[in-house]
C-alpha positions as CSV (number, residue, x, y, z in Angstrom):
1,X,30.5,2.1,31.6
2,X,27.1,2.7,30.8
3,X,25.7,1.2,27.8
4,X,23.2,2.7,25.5
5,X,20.5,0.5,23.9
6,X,18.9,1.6,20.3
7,X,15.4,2.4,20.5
8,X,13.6,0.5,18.4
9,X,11.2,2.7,16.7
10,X,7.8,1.4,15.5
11,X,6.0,2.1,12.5
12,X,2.0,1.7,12.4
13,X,0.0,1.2,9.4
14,X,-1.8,4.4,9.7
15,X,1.5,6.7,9.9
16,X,2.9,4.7,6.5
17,X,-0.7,5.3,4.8
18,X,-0.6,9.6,6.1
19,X,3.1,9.6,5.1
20,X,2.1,7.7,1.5
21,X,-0.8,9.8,0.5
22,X,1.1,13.2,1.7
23,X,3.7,12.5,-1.1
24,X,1.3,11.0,-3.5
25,X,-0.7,14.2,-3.1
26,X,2.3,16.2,-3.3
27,X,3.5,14.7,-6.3
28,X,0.0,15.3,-8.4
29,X,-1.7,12.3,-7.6
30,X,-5.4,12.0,-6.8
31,X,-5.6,10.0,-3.4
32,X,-8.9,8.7,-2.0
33,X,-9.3,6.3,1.1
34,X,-11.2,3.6,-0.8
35,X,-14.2,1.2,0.9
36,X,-16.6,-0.9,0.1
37,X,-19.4,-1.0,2.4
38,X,-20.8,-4.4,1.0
39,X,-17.2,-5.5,0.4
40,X,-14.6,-6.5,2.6
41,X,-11.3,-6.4,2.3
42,X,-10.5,-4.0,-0.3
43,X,-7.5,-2.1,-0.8
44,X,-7.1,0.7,1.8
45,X,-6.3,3.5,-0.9
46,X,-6.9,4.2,-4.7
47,X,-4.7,6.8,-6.5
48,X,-5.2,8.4,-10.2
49,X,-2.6,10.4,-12.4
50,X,-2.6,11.0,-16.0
51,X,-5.0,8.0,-16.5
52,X,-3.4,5.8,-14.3
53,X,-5.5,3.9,-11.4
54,X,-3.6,2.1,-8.7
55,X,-4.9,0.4,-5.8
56,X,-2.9,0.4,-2.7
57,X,-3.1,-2.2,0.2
58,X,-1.2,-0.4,3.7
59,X,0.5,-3.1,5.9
60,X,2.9,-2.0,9.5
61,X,6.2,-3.7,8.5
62,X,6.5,-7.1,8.9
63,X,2.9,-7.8,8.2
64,X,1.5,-9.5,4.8
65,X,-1.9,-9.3,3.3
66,X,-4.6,-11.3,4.6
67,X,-5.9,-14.4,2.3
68,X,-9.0,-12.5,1.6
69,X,-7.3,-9.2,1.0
70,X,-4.6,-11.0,-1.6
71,X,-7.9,-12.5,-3.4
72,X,-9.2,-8.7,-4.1
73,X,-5.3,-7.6,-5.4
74,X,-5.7,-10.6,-7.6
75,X,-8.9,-9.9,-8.4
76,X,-8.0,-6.2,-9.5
77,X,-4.9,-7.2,-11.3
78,X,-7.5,-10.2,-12.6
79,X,-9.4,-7.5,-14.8
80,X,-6.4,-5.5,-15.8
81,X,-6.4,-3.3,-12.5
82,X,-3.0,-2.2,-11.4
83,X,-3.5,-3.3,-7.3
84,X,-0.9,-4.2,-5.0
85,X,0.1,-3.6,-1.3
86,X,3.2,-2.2,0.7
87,X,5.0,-2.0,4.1
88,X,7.3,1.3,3.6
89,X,6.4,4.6,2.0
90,X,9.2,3.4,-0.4
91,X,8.0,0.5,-2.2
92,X,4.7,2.8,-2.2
93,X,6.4,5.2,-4.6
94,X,8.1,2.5,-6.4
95,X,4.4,1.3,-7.2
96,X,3.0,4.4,-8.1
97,X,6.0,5.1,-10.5
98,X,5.6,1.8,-11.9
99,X,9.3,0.5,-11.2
100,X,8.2,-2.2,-8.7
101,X,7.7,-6.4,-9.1
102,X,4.3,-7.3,-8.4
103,X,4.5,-9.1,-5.0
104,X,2.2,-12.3,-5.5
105,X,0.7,-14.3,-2.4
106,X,3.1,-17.2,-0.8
107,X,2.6,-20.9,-2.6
C-alpha cells in the first residue's frame, strides 16, 4: 500500500509580515515598515488607528526575539509604547485588537 506523507509546509518571516500588514491595511490600519538607520534592532513594523501606535516585531514560527531586539520591546513598553512581537498572523491581530498577554523575555 502506498503511504502518503504530510507535507510539512513552511512559513517565512516575510510571508507572516505581507499577510499581517494586508489585513492590518484592510482593516483601517496605517502600516509602515519601521527602521532605524542608527538603530538596530527595532521592531520590523509600526501600525496606527484611532490614536493607537503599536509596534510589531515579525518572527518565522518557532523563532523568539533576539536579546537585543527584546531590549527595544521593553524599551517601547518602558515609556508607555504598546510594542510586542509575533509568530502567526493570529496573535498579530490579537495585538492589534488589544486582546493579547504581553509576551515578556525568558528568566
Amino acid at each position: 500500500m502506498l503511504e502518503l506523507k504530510k507535507r510539512e509546509v513552511k512559513v517565512s518571516e516575510k510571508q507572516i509580515e505581507t499577510k499581517g500588514r494586508k489585513w492590518a491595511v484592510d482593516h483601517g490600519w496605517y502600516c509602515r515598515k519601521f527602521t532605524s538607520p542608527a538603530h538596530r534592532s527595532v521592531p520590523d513594523r509600526l501600525f496606527l488607528k484611532d490614536g493607537i501606535v503599536v509596534f510589531i516585531e515579525f518572527k518565522k514560527p518557532g523563532n523568539v526575539p533576539t536579546k537585543a531586539q527584546w531590549e527595544e520591546i521593553l524599551e517601547i513598553r518602558s515609556k508607555g509604547g504598546r510594542a510586542d512581537w509575533t509568530d502567526s498572523v493570529e496573535r498579530m491581530i490579537e495585538i492589534l485588537e488589544g486582546r493579547h498577554e504581553e509576551w515578556h523575555p525568558p528568566s
